[in-house]
NUVEXNU-540708 format. One record per residue (C-alpha): x, z, y; residue number from 0. Coordinates in pm, whole numbers, m for minus. Layout:
X | Z | Y | NUM
...
END
This chain:
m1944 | m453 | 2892 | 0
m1705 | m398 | 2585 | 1
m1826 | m122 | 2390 | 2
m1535 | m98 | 2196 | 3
m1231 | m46 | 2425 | 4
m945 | m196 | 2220 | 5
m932 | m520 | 2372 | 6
m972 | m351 | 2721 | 7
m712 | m111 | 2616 | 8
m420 | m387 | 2483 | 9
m517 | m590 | 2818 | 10
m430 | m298 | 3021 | 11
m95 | m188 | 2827 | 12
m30 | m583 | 2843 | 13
m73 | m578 | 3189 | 14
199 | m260 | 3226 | 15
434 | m434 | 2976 | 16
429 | m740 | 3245 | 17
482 | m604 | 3553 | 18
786 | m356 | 3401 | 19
934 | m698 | 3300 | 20
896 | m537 | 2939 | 21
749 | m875 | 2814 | 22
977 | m1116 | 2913 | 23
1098 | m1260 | 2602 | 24
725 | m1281 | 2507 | 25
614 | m1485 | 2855 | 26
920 | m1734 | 2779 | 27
811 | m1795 | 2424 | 28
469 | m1878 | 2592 | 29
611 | m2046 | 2857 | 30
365 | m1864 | 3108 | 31
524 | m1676 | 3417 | 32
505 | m1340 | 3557 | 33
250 | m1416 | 3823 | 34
11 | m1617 | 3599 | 35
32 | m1386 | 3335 | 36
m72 | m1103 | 3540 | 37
m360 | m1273 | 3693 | 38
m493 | m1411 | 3394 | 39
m555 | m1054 | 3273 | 40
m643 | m887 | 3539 | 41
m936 | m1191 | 3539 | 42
m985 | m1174 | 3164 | 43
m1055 | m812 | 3179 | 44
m1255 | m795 | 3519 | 45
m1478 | m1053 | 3371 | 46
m1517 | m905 | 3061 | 47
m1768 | m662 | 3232 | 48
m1981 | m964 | 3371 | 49
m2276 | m1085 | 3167 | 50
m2474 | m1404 | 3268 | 51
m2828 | m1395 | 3140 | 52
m2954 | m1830 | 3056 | 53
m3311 | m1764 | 3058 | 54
m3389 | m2199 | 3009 | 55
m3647 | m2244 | 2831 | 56
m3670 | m2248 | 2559 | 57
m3312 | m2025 | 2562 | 58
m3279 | m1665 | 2606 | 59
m2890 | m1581 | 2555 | 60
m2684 | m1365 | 2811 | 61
m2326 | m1472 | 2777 | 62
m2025 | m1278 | 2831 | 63
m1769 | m1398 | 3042 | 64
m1459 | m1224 | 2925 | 65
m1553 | m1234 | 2591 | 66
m1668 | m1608 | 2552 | 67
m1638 | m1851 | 2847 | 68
m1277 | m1720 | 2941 | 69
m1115 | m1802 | 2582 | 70
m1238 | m2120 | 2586 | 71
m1184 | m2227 | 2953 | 72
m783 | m2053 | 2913 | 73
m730 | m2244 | 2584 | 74
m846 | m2564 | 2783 | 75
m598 | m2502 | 3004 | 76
m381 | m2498 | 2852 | 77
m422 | m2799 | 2616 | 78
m429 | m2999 | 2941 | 79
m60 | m2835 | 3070 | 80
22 | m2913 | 2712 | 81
290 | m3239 | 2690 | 82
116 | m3336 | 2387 | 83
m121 | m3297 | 2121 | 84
m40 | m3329 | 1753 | 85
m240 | m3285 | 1430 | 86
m120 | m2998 | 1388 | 87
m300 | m2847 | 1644 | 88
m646 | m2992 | 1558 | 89
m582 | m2887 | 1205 | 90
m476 | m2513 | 1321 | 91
m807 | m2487 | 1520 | 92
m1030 | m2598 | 1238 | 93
m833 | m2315 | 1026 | 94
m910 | m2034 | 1300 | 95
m1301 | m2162 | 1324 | 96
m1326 | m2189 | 914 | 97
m1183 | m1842 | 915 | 98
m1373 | m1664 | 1141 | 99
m1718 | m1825 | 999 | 100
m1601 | m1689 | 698 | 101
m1580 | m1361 | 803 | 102
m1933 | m1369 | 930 | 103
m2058 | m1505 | 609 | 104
m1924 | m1278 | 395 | 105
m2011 | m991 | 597 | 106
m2344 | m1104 | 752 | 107
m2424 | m1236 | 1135 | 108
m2477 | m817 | 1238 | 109
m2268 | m785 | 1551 | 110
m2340 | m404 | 1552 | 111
m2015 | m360 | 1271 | 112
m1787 | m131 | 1376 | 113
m1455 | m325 | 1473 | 114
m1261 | m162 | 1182 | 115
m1453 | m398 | 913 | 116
m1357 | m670 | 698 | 117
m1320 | m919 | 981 | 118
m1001 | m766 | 1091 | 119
m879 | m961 | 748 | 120
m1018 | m1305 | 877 | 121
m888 | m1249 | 1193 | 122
m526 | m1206 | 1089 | 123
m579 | m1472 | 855 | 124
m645 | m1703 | 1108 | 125
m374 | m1644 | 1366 | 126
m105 | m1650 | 1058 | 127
m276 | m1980 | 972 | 128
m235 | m2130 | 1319 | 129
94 | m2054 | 1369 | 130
220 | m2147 | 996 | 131
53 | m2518 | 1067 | 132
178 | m2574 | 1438 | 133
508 | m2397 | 1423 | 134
496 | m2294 | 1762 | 135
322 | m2010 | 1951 | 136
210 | m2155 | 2257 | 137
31 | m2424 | 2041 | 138
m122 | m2135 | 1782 | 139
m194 | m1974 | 2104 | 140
m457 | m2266 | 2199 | 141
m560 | m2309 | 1863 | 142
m704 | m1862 | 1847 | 143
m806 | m1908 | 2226 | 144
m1031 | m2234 | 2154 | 145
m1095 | m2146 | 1784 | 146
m1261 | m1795 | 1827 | 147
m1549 | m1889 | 2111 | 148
m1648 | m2197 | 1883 | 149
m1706 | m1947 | 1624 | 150
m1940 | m1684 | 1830 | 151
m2155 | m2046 | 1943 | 152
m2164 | m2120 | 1568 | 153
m2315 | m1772 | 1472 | 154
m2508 | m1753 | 1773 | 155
m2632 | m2118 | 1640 | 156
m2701 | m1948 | 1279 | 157
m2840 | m1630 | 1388 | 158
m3141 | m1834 | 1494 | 159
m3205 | m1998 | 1188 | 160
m3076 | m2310 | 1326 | 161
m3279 | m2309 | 1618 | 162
m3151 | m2189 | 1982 | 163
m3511 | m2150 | 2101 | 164
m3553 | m1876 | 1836 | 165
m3232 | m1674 | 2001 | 166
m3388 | m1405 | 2177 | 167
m3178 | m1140 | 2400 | 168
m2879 | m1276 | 2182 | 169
m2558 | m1236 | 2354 | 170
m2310 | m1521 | 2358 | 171
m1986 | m1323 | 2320 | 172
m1980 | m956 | 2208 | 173
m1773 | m694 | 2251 | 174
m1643 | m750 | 1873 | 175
m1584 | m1091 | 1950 | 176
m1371 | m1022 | 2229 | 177
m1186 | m738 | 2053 | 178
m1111 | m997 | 1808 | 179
m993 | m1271 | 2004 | 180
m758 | m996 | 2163 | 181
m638 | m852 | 1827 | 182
m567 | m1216 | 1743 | 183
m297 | m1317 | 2001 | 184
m150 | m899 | 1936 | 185
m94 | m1008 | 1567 | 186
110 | m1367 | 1709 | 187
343 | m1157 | 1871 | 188
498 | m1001 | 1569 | 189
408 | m1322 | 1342 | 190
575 | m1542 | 1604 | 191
852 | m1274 | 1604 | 192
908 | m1303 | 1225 | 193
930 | m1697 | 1230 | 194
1239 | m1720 | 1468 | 195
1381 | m1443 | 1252 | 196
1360 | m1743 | 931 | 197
1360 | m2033 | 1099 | 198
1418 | m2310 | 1414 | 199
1121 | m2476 | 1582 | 200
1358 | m2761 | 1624 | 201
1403 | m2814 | 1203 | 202
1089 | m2717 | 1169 | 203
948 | m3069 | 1382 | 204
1218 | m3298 | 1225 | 205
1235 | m3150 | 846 | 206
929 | m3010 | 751 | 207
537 | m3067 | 825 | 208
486 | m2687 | 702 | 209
643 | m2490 | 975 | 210
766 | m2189 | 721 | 211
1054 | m2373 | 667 | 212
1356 | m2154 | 542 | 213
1723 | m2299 | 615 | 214
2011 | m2193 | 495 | 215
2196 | m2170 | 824 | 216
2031 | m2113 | 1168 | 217
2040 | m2385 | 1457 | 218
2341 | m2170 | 1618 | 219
2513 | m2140 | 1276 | 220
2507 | m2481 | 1241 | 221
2639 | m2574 | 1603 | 222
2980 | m2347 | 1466 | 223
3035 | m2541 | 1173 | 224
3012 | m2876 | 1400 | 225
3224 | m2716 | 1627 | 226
3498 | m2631 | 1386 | 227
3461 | m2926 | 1206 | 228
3549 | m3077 | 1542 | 229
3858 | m2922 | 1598 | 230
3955 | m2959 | 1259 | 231
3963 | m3359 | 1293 | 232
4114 | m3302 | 1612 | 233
4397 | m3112 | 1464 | 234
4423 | m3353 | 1208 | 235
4493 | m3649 | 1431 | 236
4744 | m3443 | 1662 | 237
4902 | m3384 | 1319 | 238
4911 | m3745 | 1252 | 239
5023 | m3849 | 1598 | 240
5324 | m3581 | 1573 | 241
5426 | m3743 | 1235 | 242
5383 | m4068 | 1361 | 243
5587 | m3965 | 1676 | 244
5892 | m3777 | 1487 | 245
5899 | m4079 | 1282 | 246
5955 | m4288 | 1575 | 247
6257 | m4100 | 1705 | 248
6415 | m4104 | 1333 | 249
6401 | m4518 | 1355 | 250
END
């Protein structure tokens, strides 16, 4: 069970947000619907009160459900519903992982920190990462929801020394890492939010591998100028074909 309640408490203002149809424009960015987004956290958050103990020898871990396993098995998920897979995304996952074992690192493999610590830093780091490389939120959004459990298995991995057997009563997927996993996909909102505001996905893919790609007109801005460009030629030849037509009569 969570003993920090922010990721319980954005899950449950999430879930309000959704069924008010308050977070529309945010389910078609993710190209989720209503109905899928509701169940996924109603399960996310229901299982993030179920811990299964793996008492194999020689293991001793209790993993978290909500906190580990349902990450991982949503961001596979998705990469499967996903058209394709690029680079980019590979790349954006190894920047969330790198991230988040650099948080632990620097500020040691204690997962009795308060949440308000210095990870908060790697954690936004990472999310801003993703979504600078793949230029698109629903990919950034695989990249935190695969990256993030891949880093709890890696300090799991390095708590022991290197060795699982010597992981005793070690949980696999604490309450800070699923606070953090949470707080990861609240700061793509906003981020994702701030992209659009500078840029096009669609120039983004054909002009630039870097996704913070500023253009001096906007995709709409552009369709305009075509437009009016357009009717300029068009009123150019019904010019012509008038002067070619009063020159007719004259002969």
């Amino acid at each position: 069970m969570p003993r920090y309640p922010f990721g319980t408490i954005v899950m449950l203002l999430s879930m309000i947000f959704v069924v008010f149809d308050m977070a529309k424009s945010l389910l078609d960015r993710y190209k989720i619907t209503k109905p899928i987004a509701l169940a996924v956290i109603l399960l996310w958050w229901a299982t993030s009160f179920w811990e299964v103990p793996i008492q194999w020898a020689p293991w001793n871990i209790t993993i978290n459900i909500g906190a580990f396993l349902m990450p991982l098995l949503l961001g596979l998920f998705l990469l499967m519903k996903s058209s394709s897979t690029s680079l980019r995304l590979w790349l954006a996952l190894a920047v969330v992982i790198v991230s988040g074992l650099i948080g632990q690192l620097v500020l040691g493999f204690d997962q009795e920190h308060f949440f308000w610590d210095g990870r908060i830093l790697f954690v936004f780091v990472g999310a801003l990462s993703a979504l600078l490389i793949t230029g698109e939120a629903r990919t950034a959004l695989i990249a935190i929801l695969l990256g993030h459990p891949v880093v709890e298995g890696v300090v799991a991995f390095l708590a022991g020394q290197g060795r699982f057997g010597d992981i005793s009563g070690y949980v696999l997927g604490t309450p800070i890492a699923f606070d953090h996993v949470i707080l990861a996909l609240l700061f793509l909102w906003p981020l994702s939010l701030l992209m659009e505001r500078f840029t096009s996905y669609d120039e983004v893919e054909e002009k630039a591998w870097l996704p913070l790609y500023f253009t001096e007109e906007s995709s709409q801005e552009k369709a305009i100028t075509e437009m009016n460009e357009l009717n300029e030629m068009d009123d150019q030849d019904n010019e012509a074909t008038l002067v070619e037509q009063e020159e007719y009569k004259a002969k």
